[in-house]
Biotite code that builds the C-alpha atoms (Angstrom):
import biotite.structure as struc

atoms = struc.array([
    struc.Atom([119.086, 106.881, 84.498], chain_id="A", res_id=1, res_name="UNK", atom_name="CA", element="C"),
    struc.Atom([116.362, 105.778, 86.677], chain_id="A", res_id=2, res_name="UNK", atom_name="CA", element="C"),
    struc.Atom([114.725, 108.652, 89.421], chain_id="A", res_id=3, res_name="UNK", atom_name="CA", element="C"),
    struc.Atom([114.133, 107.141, 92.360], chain_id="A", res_id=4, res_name="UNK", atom_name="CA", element="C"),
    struc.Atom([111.172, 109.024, 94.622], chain_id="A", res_id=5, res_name="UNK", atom_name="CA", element="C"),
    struc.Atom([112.269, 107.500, 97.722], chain_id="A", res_id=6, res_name="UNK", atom_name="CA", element="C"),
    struc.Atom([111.876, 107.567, 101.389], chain_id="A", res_id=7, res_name="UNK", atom_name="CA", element="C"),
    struc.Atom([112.995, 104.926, 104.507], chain_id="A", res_id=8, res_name="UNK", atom_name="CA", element="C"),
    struc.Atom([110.084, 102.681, 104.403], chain_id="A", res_id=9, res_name="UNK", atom_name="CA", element="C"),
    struc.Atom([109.732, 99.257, 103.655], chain_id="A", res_id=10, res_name="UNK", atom_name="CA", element="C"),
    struc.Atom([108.093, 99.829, 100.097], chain_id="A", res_id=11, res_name="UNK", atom_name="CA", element="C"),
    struc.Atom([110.945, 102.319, 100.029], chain_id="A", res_id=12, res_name="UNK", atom_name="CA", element="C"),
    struc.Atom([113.873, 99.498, 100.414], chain_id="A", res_id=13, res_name="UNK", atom_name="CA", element="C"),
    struc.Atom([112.639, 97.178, 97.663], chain_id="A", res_id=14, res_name="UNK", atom_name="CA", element="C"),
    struc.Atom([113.128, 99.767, 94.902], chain_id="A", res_id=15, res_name="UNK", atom_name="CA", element="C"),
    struc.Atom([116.897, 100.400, 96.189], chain_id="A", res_id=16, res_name="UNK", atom_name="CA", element="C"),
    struc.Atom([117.447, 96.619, 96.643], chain_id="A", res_id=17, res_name="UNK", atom_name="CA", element="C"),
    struc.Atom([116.667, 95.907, 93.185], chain_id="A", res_id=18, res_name="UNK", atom_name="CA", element="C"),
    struc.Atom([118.396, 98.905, 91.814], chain_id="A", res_id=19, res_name="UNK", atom_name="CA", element="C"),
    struc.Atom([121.967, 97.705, 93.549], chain_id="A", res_id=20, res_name="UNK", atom_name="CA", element="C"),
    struc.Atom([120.837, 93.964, 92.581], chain_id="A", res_id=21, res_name="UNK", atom_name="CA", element="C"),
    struc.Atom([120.647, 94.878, 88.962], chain_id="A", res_id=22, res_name="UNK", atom_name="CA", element="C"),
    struc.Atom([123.925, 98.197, 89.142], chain_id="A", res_id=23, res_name="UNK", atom_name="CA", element="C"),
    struc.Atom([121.308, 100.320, 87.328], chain_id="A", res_id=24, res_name="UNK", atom_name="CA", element="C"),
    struc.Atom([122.441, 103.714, 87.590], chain_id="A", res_id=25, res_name="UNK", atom_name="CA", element="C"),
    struc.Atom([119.945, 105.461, 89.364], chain_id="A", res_id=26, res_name="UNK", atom_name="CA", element="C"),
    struc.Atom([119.311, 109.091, 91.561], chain_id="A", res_id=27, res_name="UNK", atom_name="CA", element="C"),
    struc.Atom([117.169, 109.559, 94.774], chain_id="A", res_id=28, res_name="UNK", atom_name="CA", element="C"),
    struc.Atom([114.720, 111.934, 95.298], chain_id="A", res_id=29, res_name="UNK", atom_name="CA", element="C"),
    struc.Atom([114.043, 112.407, 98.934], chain_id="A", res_id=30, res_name="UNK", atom_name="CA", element="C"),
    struc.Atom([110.020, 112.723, 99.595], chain_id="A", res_id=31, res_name="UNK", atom_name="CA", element="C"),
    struc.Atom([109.996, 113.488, 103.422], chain_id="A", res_id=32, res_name="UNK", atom_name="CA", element="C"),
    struc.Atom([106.486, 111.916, 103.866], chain_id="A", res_id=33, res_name="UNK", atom_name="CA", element="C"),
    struc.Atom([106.505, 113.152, 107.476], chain_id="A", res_id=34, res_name="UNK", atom_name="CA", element="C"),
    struc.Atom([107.375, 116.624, 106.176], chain_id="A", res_id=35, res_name="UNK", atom_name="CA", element="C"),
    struc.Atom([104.261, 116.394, 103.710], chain_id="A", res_id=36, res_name="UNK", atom_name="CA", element="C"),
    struc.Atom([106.266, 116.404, 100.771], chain_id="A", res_id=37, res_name="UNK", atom_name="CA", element="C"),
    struc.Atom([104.251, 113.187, 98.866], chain_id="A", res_id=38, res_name="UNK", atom_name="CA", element="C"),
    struc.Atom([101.467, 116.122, 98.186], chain_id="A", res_id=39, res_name="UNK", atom_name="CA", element="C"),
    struc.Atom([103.617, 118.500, 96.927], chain_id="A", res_id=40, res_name="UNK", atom_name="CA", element="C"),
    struc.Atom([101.995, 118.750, 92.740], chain_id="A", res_id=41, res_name="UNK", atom_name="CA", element="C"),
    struc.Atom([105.438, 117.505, 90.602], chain_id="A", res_id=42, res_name="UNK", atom_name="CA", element="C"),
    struc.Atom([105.042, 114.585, 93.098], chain_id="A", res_id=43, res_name="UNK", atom_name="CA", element="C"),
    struc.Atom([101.435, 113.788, 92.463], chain_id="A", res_id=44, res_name="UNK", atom_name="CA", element="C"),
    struc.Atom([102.370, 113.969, 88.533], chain_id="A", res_id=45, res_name="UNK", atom_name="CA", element="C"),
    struc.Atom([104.112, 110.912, 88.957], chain_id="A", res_id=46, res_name="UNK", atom_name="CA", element="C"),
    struc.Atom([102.484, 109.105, 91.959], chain_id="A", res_id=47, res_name="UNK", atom_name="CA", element="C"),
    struc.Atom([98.498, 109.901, 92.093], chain_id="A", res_id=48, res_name="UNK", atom_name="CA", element="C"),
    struc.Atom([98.493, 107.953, 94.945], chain_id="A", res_id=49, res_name="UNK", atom_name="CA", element="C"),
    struc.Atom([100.456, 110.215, 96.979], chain_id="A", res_id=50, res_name="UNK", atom_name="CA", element="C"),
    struc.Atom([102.677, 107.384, 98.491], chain_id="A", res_id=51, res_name="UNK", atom_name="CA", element="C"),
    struc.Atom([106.314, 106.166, 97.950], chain_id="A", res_id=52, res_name="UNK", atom_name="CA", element="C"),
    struc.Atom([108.190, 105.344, 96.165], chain_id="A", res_id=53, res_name="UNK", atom_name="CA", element="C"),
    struc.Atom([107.453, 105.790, 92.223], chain_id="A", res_id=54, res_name="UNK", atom_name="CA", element="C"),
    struc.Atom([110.364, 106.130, 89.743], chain_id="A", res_id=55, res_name="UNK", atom_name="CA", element="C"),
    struc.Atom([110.641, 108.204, 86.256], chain_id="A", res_id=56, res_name="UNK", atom_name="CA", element="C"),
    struc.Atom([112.773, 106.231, 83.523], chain_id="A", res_id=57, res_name="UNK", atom_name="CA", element="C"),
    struc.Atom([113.947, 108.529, 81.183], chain_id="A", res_id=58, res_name="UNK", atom_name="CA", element="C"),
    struc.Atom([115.824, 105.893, 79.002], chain_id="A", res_id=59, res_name="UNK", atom_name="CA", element="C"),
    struc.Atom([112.588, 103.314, 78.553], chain_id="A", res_id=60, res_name="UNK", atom_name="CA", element="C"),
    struc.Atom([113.020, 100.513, 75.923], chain_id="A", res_id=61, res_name="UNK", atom_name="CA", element="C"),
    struc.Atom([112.174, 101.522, 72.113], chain_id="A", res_id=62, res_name="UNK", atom_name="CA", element="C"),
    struc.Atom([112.934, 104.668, 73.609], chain_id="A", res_id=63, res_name="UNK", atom_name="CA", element="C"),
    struc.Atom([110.951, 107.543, 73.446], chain_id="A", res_id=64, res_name="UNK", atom_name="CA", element="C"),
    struc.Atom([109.074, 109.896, 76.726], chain_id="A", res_id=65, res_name="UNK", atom_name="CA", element="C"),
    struc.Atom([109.931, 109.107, 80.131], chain_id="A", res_id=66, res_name="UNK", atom_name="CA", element="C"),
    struc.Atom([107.951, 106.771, 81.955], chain_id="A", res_id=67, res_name="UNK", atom_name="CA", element="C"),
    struc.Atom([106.483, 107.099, 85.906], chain_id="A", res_id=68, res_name="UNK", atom_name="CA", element="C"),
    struc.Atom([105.533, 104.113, 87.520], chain_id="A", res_id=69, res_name="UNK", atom_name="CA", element="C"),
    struc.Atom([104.323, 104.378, 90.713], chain_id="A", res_id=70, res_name="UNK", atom_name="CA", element="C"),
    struc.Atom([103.272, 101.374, 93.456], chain_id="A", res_id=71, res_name="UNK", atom_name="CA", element="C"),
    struc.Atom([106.416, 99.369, 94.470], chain_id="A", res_id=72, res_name="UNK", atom_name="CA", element="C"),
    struc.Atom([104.991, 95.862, 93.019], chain_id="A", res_id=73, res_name="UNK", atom_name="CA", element="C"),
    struc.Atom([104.258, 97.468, 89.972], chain_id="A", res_id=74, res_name="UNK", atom_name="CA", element="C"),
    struc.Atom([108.120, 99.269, 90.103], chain_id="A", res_id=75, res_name="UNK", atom_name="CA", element="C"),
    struc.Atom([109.548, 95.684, 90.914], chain_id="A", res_id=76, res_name="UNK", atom_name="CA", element="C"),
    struc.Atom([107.982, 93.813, 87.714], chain_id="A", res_id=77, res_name="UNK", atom_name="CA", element="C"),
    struc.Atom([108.770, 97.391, 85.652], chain_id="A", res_id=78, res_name="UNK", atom_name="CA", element="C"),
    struc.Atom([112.467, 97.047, 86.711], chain_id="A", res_id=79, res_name="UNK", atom_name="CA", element="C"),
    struc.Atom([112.450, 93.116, 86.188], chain_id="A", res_id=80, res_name="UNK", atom_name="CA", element="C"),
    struc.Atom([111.276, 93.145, 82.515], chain_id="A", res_id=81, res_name="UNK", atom_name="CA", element="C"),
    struc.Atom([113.232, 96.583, 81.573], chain_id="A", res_id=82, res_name="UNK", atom_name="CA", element="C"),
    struc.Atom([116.101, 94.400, 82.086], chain_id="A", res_id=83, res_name="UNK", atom_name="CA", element="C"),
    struc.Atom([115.549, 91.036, 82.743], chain_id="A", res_id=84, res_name="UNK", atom_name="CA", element="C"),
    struc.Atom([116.679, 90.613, 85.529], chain_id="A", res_id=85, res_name="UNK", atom_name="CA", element="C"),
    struc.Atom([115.321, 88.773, 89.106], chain_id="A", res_id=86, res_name="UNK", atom_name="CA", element="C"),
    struc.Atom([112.391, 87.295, 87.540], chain_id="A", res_id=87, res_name="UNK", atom_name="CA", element="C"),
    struc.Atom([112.320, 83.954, 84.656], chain_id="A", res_id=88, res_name="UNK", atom_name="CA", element="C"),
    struc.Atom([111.592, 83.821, 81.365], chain_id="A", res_id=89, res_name="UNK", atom_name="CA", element="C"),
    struc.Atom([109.948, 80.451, 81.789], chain_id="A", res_id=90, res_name="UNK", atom_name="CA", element="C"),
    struc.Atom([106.242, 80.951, 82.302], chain_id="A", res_id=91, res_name="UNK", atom_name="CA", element="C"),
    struc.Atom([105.923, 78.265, 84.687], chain_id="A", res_id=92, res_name="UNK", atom_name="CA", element="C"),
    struc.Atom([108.919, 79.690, 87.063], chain_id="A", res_id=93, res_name="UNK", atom_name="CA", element="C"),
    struc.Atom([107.400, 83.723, 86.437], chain_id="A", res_id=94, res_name="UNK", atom_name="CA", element="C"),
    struc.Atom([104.069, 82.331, 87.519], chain_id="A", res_id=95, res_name="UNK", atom_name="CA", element="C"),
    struc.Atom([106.099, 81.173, 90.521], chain_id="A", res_id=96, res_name="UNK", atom_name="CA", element="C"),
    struc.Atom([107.661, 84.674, 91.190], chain_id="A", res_id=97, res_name="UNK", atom_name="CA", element="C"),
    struc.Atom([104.617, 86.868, 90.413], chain_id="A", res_id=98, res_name="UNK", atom_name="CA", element="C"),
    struc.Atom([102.113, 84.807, 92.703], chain_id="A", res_id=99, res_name="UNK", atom_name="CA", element="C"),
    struc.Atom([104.322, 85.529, 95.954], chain_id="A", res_id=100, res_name="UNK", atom_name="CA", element="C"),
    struc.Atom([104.962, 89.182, 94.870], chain_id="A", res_id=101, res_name="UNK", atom_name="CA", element="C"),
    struc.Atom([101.017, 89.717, 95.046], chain_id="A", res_id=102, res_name="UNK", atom_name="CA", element="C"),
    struc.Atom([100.917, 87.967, 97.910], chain_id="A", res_id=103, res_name="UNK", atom_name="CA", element="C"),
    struc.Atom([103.224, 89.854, 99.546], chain_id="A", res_id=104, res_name="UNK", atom_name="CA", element="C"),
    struc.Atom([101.431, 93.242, 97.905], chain_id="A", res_id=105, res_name="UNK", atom_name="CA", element="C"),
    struc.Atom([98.192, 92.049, 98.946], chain_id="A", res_id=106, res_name="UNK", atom_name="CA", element="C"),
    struc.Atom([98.604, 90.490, 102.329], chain_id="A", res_id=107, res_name="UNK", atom_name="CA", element="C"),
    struc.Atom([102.203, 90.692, 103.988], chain_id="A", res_id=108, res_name="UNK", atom_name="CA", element="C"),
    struc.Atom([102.537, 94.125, 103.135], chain_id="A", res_id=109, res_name="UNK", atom_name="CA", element="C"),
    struc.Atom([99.451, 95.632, 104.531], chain_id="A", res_id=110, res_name="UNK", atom_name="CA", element="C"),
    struc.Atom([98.756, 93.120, 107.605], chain_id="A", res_id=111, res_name="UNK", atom_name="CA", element="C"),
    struc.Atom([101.984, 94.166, 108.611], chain_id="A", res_id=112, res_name="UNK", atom_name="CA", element="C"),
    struc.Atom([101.651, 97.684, 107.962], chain_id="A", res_id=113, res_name="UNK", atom_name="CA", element="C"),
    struc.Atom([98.347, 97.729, 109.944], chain_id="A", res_id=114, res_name="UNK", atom_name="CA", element="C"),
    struc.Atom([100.164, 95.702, 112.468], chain_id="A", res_id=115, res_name="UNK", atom_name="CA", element="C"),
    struc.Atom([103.002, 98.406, 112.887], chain_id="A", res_id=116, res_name="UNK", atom_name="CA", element="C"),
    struc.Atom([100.095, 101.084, 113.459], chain_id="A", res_id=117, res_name="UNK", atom_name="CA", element="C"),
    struc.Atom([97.667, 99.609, 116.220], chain_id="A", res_id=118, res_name="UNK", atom_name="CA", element="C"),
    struc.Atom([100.815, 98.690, 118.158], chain_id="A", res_id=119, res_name="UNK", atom_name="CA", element="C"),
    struc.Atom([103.278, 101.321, 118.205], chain_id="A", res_id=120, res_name="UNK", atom_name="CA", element="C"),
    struc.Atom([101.536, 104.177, 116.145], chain_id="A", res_id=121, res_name="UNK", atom_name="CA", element="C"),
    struc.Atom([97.758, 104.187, 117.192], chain_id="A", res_id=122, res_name="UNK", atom_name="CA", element="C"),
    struc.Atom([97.064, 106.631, 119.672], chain_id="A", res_id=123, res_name="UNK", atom_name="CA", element="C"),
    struc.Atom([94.636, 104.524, 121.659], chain_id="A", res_id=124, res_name="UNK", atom_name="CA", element="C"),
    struc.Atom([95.843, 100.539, 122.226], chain_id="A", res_id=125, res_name="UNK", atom_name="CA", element="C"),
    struc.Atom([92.989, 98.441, 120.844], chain_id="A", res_id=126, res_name="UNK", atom_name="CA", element="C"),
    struc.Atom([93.423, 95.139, 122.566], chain_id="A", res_id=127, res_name="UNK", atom_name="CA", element="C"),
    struc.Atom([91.337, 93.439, 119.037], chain_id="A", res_id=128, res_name="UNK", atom_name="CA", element="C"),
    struc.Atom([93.022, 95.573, 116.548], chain_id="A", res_id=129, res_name="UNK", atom_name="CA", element="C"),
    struc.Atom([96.556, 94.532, 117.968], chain_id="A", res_id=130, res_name="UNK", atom_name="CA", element="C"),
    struc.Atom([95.901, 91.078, 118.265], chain_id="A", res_id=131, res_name="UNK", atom_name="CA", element="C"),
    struc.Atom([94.424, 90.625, 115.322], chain_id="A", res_id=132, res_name="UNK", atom_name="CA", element="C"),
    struc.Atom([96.934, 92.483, 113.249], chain_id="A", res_id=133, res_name="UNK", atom_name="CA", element="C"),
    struc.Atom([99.565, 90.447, 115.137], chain_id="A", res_id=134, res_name="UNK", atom_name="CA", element="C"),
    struc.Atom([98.137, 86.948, 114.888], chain_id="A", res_id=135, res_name="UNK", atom_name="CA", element="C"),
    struc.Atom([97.560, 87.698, 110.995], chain_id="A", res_id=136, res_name="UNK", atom_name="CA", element="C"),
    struc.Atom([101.154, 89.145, 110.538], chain_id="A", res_id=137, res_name="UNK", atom_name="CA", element="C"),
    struc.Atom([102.087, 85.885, 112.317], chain_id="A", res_id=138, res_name="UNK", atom_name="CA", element="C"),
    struc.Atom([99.736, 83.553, 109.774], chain_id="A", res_id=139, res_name="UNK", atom_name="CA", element="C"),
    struc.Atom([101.939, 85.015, 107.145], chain_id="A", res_id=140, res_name="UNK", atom_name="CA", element="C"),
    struc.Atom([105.077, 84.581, 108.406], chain_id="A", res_id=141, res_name="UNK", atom_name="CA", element="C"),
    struc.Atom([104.054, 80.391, 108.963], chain_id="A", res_id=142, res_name="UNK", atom_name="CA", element="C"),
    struc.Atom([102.806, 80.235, 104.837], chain_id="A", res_id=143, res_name="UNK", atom_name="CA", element="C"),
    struc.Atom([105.997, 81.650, 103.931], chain_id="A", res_id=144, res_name="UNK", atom_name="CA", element="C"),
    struc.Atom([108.041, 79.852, 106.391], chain_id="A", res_id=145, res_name="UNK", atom_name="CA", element="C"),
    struc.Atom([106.350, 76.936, 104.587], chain_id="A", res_id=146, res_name="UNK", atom_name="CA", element="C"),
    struc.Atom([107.151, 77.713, 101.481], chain_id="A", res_id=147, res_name="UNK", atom_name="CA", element="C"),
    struc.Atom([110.915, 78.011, 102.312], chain_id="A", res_id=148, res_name="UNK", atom_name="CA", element="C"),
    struc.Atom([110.870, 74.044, 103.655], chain_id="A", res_id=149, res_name="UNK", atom_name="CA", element="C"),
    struc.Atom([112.298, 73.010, 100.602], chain_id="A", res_id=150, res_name="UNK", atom_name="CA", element="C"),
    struc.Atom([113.208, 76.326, 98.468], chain_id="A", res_id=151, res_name="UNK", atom_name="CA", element="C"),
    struc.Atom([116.457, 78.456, 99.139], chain_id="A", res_id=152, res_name="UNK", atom_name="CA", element="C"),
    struc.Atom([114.397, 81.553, 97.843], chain_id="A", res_id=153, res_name="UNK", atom_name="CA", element="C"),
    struc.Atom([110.892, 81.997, 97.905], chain_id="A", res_id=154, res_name="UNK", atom_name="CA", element="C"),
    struc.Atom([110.176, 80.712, 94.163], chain_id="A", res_id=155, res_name="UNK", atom_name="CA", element="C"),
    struc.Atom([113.388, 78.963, 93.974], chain_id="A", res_id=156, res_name="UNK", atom_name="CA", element="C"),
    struc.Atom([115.605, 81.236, 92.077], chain_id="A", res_id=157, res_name="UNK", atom_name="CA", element="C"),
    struc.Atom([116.257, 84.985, 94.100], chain_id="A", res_id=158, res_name="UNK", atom_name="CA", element="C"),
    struc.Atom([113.737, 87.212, 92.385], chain_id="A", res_id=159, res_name="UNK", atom_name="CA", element="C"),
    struc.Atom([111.863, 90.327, 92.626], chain_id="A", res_id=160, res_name="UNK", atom_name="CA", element="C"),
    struc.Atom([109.134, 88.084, 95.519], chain_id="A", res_id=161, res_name="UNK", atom_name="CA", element="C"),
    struc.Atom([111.973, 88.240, 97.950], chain_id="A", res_id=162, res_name="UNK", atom_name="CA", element="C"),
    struc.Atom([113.049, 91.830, 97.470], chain_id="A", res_id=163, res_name="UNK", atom_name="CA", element="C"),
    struc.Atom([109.521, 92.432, 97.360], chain_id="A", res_id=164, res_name="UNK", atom_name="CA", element="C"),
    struc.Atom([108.950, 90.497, 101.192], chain_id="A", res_id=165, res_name="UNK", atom_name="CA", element="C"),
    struc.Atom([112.307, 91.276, 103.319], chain_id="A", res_id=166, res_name="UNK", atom_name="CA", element="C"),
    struc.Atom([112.171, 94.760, 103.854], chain_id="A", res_id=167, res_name="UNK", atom_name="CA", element="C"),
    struc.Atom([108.700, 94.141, 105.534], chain_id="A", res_id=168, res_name="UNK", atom_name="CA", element="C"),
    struc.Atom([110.697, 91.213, 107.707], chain_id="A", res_id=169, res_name="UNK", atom_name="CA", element="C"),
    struc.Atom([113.322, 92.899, 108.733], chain_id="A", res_id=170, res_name="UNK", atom_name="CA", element="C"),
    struc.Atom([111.221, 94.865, 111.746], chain_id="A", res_id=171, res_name="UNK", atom_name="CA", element="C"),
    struc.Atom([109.626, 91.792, 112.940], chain_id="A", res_id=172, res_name="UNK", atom_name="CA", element="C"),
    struc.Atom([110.673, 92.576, 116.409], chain_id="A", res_id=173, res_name="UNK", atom_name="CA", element="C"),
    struc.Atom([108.604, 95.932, 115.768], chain_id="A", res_id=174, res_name="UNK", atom_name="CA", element="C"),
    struc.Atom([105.405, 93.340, 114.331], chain_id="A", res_id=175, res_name="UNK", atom_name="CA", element="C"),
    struc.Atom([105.470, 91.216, 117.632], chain_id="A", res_id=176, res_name="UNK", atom_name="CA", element="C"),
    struc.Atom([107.409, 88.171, 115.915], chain_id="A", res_id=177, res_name="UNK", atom_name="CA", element="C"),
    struc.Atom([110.467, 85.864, 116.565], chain_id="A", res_id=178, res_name="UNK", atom_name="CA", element="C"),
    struc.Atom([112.511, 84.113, 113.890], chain_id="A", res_id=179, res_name="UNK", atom_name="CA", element="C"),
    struc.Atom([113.445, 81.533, 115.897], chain_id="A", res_id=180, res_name="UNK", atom_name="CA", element="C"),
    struc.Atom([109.914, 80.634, 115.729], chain_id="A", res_id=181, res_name="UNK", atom_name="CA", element="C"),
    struc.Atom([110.225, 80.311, 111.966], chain_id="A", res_id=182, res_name="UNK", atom_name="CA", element="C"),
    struc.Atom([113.632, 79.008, 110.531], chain_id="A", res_id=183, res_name="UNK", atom_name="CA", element="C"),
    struc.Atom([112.877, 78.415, 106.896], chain_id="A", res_id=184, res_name="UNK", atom_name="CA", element="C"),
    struc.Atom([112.489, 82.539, 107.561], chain_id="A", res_id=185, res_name="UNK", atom_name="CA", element="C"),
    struc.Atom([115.312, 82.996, 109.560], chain_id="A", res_id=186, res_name="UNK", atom_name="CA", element="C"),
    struc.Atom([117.752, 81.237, 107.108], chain_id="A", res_id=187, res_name="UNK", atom_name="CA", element="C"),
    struc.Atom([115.980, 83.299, 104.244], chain_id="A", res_id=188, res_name="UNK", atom_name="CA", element="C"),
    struc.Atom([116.203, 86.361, 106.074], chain_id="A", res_id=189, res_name="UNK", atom_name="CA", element="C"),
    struc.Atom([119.794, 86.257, 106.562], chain_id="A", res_id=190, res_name="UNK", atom_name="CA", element="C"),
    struc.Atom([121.284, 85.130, 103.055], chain_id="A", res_id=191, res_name="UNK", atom_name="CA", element="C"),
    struc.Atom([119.254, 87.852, 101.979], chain_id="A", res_id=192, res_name="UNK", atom_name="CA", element="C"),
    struc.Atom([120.822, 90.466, 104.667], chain_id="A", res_id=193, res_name="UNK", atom_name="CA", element="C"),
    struc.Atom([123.888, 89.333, 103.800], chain_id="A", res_id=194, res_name="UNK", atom_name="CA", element="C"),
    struc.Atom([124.002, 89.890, 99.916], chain_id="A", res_id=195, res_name="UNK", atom_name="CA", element="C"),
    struc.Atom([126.213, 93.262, 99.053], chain_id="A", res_id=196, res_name="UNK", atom_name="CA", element="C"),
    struc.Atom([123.503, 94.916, 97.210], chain_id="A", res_id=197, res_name="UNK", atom_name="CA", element="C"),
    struc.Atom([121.043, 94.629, 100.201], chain_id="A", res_id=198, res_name="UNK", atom_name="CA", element="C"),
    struc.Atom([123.742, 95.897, 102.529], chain_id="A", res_id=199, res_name="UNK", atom_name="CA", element="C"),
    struc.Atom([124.227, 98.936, 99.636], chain_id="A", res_id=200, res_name="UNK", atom_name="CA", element="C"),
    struc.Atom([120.509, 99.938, 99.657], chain_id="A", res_id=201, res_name="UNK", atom_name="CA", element="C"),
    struc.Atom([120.211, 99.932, 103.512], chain_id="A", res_id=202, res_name="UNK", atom_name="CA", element="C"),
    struc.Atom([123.475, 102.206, 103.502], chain_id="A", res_id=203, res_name="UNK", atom_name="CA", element="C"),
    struc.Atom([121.562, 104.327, 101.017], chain_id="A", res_id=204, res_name="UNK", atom_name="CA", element="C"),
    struc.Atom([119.139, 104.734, 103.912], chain_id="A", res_id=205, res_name="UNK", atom_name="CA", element="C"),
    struc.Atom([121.612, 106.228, 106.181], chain_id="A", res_id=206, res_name="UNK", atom_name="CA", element="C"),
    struc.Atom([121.594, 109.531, 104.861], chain_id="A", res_id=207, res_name="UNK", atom_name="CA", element="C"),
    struc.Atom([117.853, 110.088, 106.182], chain_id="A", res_id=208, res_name="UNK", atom_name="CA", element="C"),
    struc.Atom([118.154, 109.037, 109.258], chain_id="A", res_id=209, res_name="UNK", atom_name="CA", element="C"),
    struc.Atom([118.784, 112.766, 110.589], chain_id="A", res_id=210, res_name="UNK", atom_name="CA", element="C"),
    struc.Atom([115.360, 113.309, 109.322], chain_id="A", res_id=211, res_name="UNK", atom_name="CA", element="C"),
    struc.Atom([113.685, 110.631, 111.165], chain_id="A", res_id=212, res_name="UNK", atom_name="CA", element="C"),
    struc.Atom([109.872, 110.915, 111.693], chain_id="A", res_id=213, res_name="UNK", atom_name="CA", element="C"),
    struc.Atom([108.063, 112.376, 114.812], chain_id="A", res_id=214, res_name="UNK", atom_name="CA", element="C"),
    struc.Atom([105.553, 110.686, 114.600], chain_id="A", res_id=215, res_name="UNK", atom_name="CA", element="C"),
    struc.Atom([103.684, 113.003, 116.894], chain_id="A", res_id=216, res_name="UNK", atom_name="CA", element="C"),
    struc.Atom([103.705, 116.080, 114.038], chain_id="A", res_id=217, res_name="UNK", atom_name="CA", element="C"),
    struc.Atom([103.283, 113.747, 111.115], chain_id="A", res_id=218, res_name="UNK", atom_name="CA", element="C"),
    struc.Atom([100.396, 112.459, 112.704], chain_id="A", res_id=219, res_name="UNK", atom_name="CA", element="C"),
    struc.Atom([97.600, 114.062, 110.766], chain_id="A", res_id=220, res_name="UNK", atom_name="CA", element="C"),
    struc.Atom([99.823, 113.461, 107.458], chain_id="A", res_id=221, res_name="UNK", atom_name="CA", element="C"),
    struc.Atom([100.624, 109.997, 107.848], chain_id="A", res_id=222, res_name="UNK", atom_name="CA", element="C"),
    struc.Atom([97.411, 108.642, 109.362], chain_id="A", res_id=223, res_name="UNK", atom_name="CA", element="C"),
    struc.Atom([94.399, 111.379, 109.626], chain_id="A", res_id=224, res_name="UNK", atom_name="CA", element="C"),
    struc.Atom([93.844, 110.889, 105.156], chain_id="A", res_id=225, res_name="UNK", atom_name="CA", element="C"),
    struc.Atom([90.823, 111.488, 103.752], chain_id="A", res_id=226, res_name="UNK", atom_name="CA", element="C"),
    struc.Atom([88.738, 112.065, 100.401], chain_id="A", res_id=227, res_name="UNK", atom_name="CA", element="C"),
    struc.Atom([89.520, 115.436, 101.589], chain_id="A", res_id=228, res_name="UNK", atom_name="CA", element="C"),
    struc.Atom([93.116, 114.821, 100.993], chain_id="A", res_id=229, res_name="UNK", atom_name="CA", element="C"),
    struc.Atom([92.724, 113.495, 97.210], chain_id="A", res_id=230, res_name="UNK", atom_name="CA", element="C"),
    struc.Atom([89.969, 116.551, 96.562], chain_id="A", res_id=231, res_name="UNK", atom_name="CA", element="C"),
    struc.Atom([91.121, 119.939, 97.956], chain_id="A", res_id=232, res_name="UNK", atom_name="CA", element="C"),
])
């Protein structure tokens, strides 16, 4: 049984994605990050970082003590060698798969995320942070529409890189993007919406929507972090 410290975020969706992708049993643990619950002390145990989602796998291989894993790239590649699943054996091909799931760690991810908070979030509108934020986000979007010229999934076979990049796709409206203007995407995008197990872990999602953020009293918890926050 895999414990799943979960909330409706992007990072969020990968971890149920991959869960329904590879029918591991698995529970959810709600962390209402507007409600403050990522600093509550059992959480921090498990995710130092005080972000979602981390898991606990009490049935690791050779047995033994639960594991935590927290950060959702790290989760993903956890998950995908636990039971080999969504990413190759073949060092050339798992090359392949972890070089886009960095990228997407290291650049879709947070240009994205950034993106989402100058435009909608920020409460002053920045004219340079928004268009820089949205002309990156865009930059992105063209290397991996690129990519997916002559690939059906981002490294060829469906793997842990595109469960790691959708769920930061699928509010491109939200990140001042059009799929029209990128149809390698757009044909990605939906085969991937599409698949039962992504259809699952969005349904999974439900469930939280009556505890939807205001933004406007999560504020200072979502946004207003400091040293402060790691050392008091």
């Amino acid at each position: 049984m895999i414990e799943l410290y979960y909330w409706t975020t992007p990072n969020g969706h990968k971890i149920t994605i991959f869960l329904e992708e590879a029918e591991i049993p698995y529970k959810i643990v709600p962390v209402n990050i507007g409600a403050g619950e990522q600093f509550q002390p059992d959480f921090l145990k498990i995710s130092p970082n005080n972000r979602i989602p981390a898991i606990v796998d009490h049935e690791p291989g050779g047995g033994g003590a639960p594991v935590s894993v927290f950060e959702s790239g790290a989760i993903l590649l956890y998950l995908a060698e636990k039971t080999g699943k969504l990413i190759s054996p073949d060092i050339r091909k798992r090359v392949e798969v972890l070089q886009w799931l960095f990228w997407q760690m290291g650049g879709l991810g947070p240009m994205a995320g950034q993106n989402h908070h100058f435009s909608a979030y920020a409460p002053e509108k920045i004219e340079y942070a928004i268009n820089r934020y949205v002309n990156e986000t865009a930059r992105l979007y063209a290397v991996l529409n690129k990519q997916l010229a002559d690939k059906e999934f981002i490294a060829g076979d469906y793997s842990i890189a595109d469960i790691a990049a959708y769920p930061w796709i699928v509010p491109y409206e939200r990140q001042g993007q059009k799929l029209e203007d990128f149809p390698n995407i757009q044909r990605w995008f939906e085969a991937i919406k599409a698949r039962p197990a992504t259809i699952r872990a969005y349904e999974k999602a439900e469930a939280f929507k009556n505890q939807a953020l205001d933004i406007d009293k999560s504020r200072n918890l979502l946004f207003n972090q400091s040293a402060k926050t790691v050392t008091n």
